[in-house]
C-alpha positions as CSV (number, residue, x, y, z in Angstrom):
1,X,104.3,118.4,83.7
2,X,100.8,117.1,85.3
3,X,98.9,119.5,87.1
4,X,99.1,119.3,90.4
5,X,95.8,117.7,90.8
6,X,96.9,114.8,88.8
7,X,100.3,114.9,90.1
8,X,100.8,111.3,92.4
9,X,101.5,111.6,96.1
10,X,104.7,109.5,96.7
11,X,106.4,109.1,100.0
12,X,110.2,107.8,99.6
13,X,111.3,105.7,102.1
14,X,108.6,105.3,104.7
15,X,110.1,101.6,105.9
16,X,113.2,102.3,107.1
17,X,114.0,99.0,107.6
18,X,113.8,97.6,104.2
19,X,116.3,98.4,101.4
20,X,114.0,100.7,99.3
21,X,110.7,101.1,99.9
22,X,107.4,103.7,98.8
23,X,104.2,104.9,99.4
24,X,102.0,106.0,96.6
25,X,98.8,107.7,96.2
26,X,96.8,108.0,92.9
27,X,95.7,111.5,93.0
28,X,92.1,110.7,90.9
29,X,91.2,107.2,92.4
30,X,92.9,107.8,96.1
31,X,94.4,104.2,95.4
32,X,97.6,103.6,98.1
33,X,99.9,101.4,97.8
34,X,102.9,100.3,100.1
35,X,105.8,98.4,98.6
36,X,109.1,97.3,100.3
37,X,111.8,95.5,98.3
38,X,114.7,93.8,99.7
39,X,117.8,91.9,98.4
40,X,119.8,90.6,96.7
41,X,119.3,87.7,99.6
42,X,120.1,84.5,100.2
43,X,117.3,82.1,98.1
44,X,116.0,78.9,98.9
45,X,118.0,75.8,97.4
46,X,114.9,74.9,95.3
47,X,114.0,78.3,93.9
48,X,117.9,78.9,93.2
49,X,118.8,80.1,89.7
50,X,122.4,79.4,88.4
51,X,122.5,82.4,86.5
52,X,119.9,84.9,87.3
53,X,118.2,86.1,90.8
54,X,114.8,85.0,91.8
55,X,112.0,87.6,91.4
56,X,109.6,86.8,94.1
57,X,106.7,89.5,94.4
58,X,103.6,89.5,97.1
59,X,100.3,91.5,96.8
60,X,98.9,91.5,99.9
61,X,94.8,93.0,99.5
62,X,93.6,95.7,101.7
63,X,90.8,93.9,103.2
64,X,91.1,90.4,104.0
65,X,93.1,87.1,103.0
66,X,95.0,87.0,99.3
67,X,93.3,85.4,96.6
68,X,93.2,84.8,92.8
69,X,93.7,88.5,91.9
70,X,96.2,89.2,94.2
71,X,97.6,85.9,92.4
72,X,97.0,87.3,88.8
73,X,98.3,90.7,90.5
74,X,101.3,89.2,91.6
75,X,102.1,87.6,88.3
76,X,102.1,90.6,86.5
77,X,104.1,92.2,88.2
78,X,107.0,90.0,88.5
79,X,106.6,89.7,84.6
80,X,106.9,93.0,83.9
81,X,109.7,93.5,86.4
82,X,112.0,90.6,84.7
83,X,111.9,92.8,81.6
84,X,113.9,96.0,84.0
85,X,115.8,94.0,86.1
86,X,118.9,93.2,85.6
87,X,119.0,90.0,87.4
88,X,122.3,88.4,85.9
89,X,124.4,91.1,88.1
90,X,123.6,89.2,91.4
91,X,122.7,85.4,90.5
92,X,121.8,82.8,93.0
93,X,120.1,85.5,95.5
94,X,116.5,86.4,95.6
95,X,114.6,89.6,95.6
96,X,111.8,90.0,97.1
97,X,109.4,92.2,96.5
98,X,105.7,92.8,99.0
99,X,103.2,95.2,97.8
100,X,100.3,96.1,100.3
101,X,97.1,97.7,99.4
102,X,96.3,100.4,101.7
103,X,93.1,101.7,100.3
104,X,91.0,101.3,97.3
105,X,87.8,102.4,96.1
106,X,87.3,98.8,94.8
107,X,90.1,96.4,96.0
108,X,88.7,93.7,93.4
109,X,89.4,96.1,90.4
110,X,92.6,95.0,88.6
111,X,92.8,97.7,86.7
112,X,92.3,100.4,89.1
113,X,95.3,98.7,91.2
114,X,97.8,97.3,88.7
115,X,98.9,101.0,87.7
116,X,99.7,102.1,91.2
117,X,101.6,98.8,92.2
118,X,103.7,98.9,88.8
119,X,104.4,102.5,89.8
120,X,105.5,102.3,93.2
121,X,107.1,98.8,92.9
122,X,109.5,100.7,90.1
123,X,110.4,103.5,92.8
124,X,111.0,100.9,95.3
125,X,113.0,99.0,93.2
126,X,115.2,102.1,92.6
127,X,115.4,103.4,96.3
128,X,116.8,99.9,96.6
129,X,119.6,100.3,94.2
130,X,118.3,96.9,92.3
131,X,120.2,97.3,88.7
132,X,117.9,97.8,86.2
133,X,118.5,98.4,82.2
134,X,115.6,101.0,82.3
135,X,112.7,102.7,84.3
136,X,109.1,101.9,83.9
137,X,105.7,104.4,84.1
138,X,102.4,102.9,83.8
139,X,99.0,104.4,83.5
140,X,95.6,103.5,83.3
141,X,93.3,104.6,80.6
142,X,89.4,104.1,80.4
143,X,87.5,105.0,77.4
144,X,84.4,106.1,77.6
145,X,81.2,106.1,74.7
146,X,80.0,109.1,73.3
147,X,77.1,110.9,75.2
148,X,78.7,110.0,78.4
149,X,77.9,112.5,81.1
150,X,80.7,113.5,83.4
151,X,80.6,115.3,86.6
152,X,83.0,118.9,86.5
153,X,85.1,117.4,89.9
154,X,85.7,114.5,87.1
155,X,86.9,116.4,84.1
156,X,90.6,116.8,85.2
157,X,90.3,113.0,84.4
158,X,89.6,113.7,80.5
159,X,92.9,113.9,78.1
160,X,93.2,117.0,76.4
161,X,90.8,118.9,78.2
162,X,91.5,122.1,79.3
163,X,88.2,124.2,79.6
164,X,86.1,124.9,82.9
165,X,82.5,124.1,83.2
166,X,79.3,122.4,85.6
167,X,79.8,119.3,83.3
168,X,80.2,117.7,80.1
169,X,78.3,115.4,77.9
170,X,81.0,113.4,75.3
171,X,78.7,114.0,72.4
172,X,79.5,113.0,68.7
173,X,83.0,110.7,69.8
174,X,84.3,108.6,73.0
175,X,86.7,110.3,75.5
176,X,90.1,108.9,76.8
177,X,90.4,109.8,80.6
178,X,93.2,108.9,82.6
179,X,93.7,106.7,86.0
180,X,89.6,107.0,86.4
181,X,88.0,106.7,89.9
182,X,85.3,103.7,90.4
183,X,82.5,106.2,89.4
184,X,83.9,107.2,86.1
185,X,85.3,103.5,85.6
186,X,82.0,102.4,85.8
187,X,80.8,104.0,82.7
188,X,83.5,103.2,80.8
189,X,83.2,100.7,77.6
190,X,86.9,99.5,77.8
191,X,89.7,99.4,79.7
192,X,93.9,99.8,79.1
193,X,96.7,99.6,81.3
194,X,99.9,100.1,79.7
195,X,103.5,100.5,80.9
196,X,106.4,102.1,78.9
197,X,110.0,102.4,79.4
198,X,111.8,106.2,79.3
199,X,112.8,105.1,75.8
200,X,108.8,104.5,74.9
201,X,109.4,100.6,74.6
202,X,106.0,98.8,75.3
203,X,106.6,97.1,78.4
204,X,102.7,95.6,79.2
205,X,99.4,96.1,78.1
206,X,96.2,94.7,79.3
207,X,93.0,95.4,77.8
208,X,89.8,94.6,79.0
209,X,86.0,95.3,77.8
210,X,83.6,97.1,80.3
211,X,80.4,95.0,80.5
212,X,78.6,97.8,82.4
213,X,79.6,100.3,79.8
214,X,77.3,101.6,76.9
215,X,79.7,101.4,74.1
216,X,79.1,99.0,71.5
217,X,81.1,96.2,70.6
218,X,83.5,96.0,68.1
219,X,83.3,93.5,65.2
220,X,86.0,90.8,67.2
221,X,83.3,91.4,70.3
222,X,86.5,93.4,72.9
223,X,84.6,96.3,72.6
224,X,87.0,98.5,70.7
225,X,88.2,99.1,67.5
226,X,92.1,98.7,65.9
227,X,92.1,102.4,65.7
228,X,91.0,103.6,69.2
229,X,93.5,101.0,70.4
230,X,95.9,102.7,69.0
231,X,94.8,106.1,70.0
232,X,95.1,105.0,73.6
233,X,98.4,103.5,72.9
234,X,99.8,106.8,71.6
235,X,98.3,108.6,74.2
236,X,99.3,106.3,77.1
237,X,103.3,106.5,75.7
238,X,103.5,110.5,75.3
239,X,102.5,110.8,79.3
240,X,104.2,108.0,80.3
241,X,107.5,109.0,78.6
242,X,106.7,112.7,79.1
243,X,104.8,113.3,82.3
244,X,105.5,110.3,83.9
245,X,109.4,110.2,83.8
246,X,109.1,113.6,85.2
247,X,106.7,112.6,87.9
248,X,109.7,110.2,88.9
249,X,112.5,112.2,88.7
250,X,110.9,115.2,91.1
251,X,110.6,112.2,93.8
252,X,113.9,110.5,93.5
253,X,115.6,113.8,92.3
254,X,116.8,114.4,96.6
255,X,117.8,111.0,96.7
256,X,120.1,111.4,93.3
257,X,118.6,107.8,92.1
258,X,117.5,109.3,88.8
């Protein structure tokens, strides 16, 4: 189980009027996000699928009008989502899914938001009683080069470590931390969001490199090598099947979802 420091805050519920809705809270970036999910429902003739439902998903930004990330956002999402839902059970109906940003430290930063809207968007989904084949956990994972300093209030951030101390200095190889804030993001040399199923299938990965990072880049130029890719893979599946599945069963385990 994560410690309670890196434990999410989630809030079942808090839009009584929808058919399943959340509230959740990175506990290391203080990211919120509000999601509401509603249907099956009646679908416009033109976006009417013989044989499946209609995904529709909104990202609405914390500050201002929508734009190309909450585009790129939005895509994702229903993407990901078409891969759990079950959408053959209720064809010729729509779904519709609206994910507000409450507050960000950066509400530009895809990856610091894509891992909270996958998260509570899956709750949602579940409050809702949308049939889905499985349930999804995604985290984000920042890597970070050797010789990186990083503040004490950080280190809970750091997988694998356990010991106390003023601060640390990632001397001699890089450091994996988990669902980093915008000052810890910042110094990071690449970037990886993945999502797994209970099972441990792959469900999304997205990968970027850090151009304010001091790592160096790899021989393809992404700015990581084959095998810290698949470190953070690895790493990324055992707390996403282990930590994360038990993350969502403590919030939905009153409401006898999961």
């Amino acid at each position: 189980m994560a410690s309670a420091s890196l434990t999410p805050e989630i809030s079942l519920c808090p839009l009584p009027q929808s058919d399943g809705s959340c509230q959740y809270t990175c506990p290391t970036s203080r990211t919120t996000i509000l999601t509401s999910v509603n249907g099956p429902l009646e679908v416009r003739a033109k976006d009417e699928l013989p044989n499946d439902a209609t995904i529709e998903v909104v990202v609405k930004p914390g500050v201002g009008v929508g734009g190309v990330r909450e585009t790129r956002l939005a895509h994702i999402l229903q993407t990901t989502l078409k891969s759990l839902i079950l959408t053959t059970h209720h064809p010729r109906t729509l779904i519709q899914i609206v994910a507000q940003i409450v507050q960000s430290e950066d509400h530009t930063s895809i990856p610091l938001l894509l891992s909270p809207l996958l998260n509570c968007t899956v709750l949602s989904l579940l409050i809702a009683g949308i049939p889905m084949r499985t349930t999804g956990w995604s985290i984000h994972l920042a890597v970070l080069p050797a010789g990186t300093d990083i503040p004490n209030k950080n280190r809970n951030m750091i997988v694998g470590q356990e010991t106390d101390g003023e601060a640390m200095q990632t001397d001699g190889e890089d450091v994996v931390v988990r669902n980093p804030n915008r000052a810890v993001f910042a110094k990071a040399k690449s970037s990886h969001t993945l999502t797994f199923s209970k099972e441990g299938e792959m469900l999304l990965i997205e990968s970027l490199e850090c151009s304010e990072g001091k790592g160096g880049e790899s021989a393809d130029g992404q700015g990581w090598e084959i095998d810290e890719w698949v470190k953070v893979m690895e790493i990324a599946q055992k707390l996403c099947c282990g930590e994360g599945v038990e993350v969502m069963r403590n919030a939905l385990g009153e409401k006898k979802v999961f």
